[in-house]
N, CA, C and O atoms as a GROMACS GRO file, in nm:
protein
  360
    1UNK      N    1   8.272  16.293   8.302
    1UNK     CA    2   8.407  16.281   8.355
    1UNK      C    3   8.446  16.133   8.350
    1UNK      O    4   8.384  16.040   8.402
    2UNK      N    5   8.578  16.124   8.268
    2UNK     CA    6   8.624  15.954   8.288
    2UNK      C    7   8.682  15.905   8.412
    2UNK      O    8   8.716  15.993   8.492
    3UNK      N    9   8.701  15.789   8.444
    3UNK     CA   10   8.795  15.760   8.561
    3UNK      C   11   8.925  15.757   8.608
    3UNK      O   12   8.972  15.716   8.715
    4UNK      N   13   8.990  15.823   8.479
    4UNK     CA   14   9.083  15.906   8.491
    4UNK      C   15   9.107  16.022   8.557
    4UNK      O   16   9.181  16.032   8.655
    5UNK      N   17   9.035  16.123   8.496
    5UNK     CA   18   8.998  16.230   8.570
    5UNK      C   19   8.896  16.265   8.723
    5UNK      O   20   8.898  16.359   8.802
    6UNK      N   21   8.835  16.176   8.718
    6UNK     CA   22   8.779  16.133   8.832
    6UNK      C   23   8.860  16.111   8.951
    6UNK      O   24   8.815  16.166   9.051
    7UNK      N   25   8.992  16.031   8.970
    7UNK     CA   26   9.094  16.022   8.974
    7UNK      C   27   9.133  16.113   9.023
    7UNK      O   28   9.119  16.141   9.142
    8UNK      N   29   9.193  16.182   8.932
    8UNK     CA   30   9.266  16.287   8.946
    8UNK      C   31   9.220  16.418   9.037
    8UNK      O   32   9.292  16.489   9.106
    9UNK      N   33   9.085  16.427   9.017
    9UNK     CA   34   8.981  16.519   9.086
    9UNK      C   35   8.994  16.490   9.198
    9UNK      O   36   9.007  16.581   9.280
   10UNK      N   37   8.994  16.376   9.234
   10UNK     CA   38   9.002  16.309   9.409
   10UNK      C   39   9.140  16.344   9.462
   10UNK      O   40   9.150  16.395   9.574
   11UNK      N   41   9.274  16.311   9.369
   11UNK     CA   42   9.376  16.318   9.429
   11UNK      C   43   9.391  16.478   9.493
   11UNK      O   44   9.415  16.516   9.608
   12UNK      N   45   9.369  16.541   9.387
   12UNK     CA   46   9.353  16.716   9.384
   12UNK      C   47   9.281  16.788   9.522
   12UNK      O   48   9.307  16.893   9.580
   13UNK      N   49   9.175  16.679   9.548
   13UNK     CA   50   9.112  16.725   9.628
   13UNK      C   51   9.124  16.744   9.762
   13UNK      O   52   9.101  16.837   9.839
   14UNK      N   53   9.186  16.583   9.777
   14UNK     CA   54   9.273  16.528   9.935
   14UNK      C   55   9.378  16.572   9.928
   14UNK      O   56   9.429  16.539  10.036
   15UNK      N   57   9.493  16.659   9.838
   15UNK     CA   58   9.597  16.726   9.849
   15UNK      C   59   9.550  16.847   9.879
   15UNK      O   60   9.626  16.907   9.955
   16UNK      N   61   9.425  16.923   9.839
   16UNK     CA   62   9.421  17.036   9.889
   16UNK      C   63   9.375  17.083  10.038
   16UNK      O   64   9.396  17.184  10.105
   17UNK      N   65   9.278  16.923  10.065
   17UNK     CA   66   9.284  16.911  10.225
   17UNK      C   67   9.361  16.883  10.292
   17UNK      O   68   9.346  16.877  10.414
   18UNK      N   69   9.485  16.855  10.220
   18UNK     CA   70   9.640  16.856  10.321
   18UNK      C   71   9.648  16.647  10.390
   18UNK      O   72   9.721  16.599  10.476
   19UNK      N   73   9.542  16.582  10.306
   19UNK     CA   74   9.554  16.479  10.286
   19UNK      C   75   9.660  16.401  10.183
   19UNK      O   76   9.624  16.338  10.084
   20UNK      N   77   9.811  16.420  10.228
   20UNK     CA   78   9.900  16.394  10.148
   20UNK      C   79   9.936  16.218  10.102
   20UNK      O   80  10.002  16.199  10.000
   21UNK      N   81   9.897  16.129  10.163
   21UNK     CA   82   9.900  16.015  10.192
   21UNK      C   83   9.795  15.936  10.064
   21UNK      O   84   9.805  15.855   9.972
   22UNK      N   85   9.710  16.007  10.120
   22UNK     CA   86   9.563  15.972  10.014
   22UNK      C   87   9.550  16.011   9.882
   22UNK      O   88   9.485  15.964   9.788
   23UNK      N   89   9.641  16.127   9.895
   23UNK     CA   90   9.625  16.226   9.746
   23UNK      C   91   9.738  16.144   9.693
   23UNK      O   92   9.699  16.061   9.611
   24UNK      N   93   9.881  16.142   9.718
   24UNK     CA   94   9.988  15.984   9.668
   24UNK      C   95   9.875  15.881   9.579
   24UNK      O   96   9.876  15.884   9.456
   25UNK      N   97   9.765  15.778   9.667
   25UNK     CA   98   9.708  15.687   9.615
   25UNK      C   99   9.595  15.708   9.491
   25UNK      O  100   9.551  15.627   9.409
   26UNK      N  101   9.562  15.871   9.515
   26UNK     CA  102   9.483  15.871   9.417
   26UNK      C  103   9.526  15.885   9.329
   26UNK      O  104   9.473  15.822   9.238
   27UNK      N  105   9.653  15.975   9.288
   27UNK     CA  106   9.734  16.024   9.187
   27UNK      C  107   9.757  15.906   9.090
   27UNK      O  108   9.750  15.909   8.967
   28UNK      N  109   9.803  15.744   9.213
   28UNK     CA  110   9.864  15.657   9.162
   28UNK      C  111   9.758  15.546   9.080
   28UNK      O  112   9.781  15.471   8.985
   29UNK      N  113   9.636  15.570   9.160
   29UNK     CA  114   9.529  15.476   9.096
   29UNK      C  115   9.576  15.581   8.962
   29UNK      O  116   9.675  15.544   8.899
   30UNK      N  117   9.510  15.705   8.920
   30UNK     CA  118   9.471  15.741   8.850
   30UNK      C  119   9.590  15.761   8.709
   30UNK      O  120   9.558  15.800   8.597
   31UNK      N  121   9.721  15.726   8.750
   31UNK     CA  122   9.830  15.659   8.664
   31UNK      C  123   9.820  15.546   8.606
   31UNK      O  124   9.846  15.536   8.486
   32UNK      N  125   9.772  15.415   8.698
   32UNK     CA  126   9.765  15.288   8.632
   32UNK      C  127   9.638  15.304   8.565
   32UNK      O  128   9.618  15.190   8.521
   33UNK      N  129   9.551  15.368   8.533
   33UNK     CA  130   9.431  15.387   8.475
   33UNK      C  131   9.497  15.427   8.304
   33UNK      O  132   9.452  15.375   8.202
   34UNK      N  133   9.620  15.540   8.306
   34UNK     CA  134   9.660  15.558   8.175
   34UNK      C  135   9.699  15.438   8.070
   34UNK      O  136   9.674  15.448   7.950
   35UNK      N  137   9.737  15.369   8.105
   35UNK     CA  138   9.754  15.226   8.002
   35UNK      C  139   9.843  15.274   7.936
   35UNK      O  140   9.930  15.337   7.996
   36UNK      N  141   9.854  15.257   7.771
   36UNK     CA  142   9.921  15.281   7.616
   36UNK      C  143   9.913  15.478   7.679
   36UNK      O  144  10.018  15.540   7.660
   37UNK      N  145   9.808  15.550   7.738
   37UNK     CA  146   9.846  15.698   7.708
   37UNK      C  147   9.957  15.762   7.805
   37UNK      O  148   9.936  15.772   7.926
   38UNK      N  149  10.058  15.798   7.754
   38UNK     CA  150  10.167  15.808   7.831
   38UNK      C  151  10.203  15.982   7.794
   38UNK      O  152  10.314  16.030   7.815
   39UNK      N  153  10.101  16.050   7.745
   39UNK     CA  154  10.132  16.170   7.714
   39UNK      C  155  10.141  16.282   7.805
   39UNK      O  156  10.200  16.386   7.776
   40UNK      N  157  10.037  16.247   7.998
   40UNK     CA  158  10.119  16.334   8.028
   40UNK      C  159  10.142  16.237   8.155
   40UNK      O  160  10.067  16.262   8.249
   41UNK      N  161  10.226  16.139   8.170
   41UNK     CA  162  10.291  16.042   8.236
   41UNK      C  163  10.366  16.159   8.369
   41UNK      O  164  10.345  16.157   8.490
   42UNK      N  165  10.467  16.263   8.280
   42UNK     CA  166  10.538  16.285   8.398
   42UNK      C  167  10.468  16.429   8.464
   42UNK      O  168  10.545  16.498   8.531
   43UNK      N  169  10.315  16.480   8.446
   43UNK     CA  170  10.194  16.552   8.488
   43UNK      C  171  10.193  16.453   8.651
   43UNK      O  172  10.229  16.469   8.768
   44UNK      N  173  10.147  16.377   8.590
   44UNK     CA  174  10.047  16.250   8.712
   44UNK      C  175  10.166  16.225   8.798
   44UNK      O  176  10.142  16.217   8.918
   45UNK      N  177  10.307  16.211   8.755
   45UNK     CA  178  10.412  16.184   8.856
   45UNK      C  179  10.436  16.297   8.930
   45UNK      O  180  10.450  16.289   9.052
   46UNK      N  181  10.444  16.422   8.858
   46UNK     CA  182  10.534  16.520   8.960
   46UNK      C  183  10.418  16.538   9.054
   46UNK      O  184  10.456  16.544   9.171
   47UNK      N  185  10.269  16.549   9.033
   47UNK     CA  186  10.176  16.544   9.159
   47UNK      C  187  10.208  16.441   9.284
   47UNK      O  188  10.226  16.458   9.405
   48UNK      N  189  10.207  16.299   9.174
   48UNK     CA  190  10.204  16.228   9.267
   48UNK      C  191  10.333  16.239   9.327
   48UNK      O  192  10.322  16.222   9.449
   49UNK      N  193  10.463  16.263   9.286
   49UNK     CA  194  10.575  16.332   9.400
   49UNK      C  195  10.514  16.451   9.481
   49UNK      O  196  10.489  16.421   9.598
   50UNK      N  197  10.489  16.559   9.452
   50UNK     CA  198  10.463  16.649   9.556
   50UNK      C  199  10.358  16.592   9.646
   50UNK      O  200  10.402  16.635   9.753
   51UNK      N  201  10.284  16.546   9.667
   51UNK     CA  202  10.152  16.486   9.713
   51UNK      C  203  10.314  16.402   9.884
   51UNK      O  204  10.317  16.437  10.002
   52UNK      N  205  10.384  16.327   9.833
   52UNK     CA  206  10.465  16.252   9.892
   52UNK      C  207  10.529  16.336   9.972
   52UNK      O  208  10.495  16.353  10.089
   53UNK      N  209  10.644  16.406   9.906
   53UNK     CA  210  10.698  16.566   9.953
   53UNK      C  211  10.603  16.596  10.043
   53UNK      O  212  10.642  16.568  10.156
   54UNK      N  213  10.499  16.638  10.041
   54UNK     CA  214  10.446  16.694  10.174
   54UNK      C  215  10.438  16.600  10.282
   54UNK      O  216  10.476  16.617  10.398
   55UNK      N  217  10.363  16.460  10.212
   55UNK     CA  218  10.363  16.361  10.306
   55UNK      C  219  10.469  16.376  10.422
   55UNK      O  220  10.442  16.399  10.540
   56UNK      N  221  10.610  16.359  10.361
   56UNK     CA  222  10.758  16.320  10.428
   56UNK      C  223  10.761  16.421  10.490
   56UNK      O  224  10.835  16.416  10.588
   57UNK      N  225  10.682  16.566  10.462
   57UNK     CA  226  10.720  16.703  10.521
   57UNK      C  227  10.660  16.649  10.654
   57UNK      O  228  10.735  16.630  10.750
   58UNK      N  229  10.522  16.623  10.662
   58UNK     CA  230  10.418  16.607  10.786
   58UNK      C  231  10.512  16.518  10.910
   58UNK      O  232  10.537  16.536  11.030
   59UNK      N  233  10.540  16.435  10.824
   59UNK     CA  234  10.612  16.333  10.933
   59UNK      C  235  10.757  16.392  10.976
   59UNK      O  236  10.813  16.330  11.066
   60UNK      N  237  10.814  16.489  10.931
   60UNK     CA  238  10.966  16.502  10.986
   60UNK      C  239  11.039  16.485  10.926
   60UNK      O  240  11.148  16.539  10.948
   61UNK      N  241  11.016  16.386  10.801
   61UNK     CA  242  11.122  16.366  10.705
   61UNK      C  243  11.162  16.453  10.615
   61UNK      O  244  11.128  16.428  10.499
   62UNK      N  245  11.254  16.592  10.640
   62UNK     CA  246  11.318  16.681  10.555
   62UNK      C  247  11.408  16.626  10.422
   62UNK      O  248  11.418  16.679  10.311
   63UNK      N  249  11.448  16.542  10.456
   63UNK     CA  250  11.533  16.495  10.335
   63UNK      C  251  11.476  16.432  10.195
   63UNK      O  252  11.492  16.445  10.074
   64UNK      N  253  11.371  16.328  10.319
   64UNK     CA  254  11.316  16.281  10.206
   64UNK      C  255  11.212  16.393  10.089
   64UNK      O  256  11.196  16.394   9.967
   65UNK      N  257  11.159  16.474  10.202
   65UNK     CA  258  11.056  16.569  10.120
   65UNK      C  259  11.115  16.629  10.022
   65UNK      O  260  11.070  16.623   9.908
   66UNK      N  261  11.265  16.718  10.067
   66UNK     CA  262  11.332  16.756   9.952
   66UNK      C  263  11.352  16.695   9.800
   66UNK      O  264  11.333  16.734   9.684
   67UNK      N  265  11.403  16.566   9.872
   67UNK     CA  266  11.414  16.498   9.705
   67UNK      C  267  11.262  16.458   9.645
   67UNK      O  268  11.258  16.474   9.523
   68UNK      N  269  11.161  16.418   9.692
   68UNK     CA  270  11.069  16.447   9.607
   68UNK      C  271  11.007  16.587   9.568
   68UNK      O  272  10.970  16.611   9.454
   69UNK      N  273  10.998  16.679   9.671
   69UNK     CA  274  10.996  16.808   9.609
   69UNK      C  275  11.073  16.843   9.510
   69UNK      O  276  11.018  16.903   9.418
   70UNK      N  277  11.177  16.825   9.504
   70UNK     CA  278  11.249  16.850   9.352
   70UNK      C  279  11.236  16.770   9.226
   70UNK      O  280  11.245  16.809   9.110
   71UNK      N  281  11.206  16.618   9.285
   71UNK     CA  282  11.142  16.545   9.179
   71UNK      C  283  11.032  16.598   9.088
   71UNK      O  284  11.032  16.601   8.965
   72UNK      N  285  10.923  16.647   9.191
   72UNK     CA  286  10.824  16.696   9.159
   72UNK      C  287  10.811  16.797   9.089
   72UNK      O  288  10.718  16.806   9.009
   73UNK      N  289  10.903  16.893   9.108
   73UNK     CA  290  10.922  17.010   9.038
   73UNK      C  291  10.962  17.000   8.934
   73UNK      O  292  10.906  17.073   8.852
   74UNK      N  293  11.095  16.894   8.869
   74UNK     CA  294  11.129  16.844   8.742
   74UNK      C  295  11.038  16.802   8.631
   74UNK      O  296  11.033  16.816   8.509
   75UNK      N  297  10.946  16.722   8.758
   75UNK     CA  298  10.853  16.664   8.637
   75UNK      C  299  10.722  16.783   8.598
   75UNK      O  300  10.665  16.773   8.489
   76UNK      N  301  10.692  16.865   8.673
   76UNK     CA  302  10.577  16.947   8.607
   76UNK      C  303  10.633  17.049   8.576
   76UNK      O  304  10.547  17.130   8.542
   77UNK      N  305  10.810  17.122   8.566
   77UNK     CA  306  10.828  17.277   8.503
   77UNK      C  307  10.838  17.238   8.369
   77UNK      O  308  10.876  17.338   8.308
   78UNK      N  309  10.822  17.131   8.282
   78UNK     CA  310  10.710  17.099   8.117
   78UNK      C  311  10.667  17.193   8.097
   78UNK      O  312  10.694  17.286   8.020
   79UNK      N  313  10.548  17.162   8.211
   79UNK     CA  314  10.425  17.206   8.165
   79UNK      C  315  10.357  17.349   8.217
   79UNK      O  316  10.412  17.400   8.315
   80UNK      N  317  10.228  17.427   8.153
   80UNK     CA  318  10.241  17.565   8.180
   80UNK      C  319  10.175  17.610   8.323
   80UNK      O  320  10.171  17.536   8.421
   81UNK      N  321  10.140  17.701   8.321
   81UNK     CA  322  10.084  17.748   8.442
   81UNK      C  323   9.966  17.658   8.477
   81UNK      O  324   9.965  17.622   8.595
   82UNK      N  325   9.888  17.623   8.419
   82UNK     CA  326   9.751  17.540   8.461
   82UNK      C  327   9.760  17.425   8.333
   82UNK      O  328   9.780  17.455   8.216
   83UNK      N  329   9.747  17.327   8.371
   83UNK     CA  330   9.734  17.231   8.286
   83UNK      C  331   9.607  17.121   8.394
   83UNK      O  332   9.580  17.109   8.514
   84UNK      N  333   9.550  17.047   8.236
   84UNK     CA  334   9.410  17.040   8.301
   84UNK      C  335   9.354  17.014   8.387
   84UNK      O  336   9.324  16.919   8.459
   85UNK      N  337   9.339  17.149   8.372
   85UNK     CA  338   9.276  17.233   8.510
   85UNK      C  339   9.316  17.276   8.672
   85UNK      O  340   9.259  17.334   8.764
   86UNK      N  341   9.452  17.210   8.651
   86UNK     CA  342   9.527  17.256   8.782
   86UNK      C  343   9.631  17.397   8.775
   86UNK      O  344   9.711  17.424   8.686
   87UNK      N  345   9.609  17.458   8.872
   87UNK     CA  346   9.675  17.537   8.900
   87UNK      C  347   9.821  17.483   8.904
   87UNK      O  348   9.808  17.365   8.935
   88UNK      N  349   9.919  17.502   8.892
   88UNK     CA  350  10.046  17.415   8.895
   88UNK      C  351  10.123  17.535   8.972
   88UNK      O  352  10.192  17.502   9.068
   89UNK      N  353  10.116  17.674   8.936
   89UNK     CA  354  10.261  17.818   9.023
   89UNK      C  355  10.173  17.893   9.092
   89UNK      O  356  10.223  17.986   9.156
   90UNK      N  357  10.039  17.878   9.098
   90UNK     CA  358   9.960  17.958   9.181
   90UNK      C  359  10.004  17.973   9.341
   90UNK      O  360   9.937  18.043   9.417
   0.00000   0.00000   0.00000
């Protein structure tokens, strides 16, 4: 596993423990890790928006959650039902 995906595995992980804050930073390490590969740039964003979206949910912030929830949703309805290796409509 590279440290990319490594990354990404972590963010995945603390989002599924409802660690929204943490899963944001991992998403984001694991963005500046892409360099020149920008192929799935807006994958790693719409996480790292929903990851936020919940964040803003936890705290009270409805508005804000909305607009990244929809952010989020823009950037991963691309891509298909599971892309690597995430569940994305489950």
């Amino acid at each position: 596993m590279n440290e990319i995906d490594a990354q990404l595995a972590l963010g995945v992980e603390l989002f599924n423990r409802g660690e929204f804050f943490e899963a944001h930073e991992a998403m984001e390490d694991a963005m500046n890790l892409l360099d020149d590969d920008t192929a799935d740039w807006d994958f790693y964003l719409g996480l790292l928006r929903a990851s936020v979206a919940n964040h803003k949910l936890g705290d009270g912030e409805l508005s804000s959650a909305r607009l990244h929830l929809r952010a989020a949703l823009k950037f991963l309805a691309p891509y298909p039902d599971r892309h690597r290796g995430i569940k994305l409509r489950e």
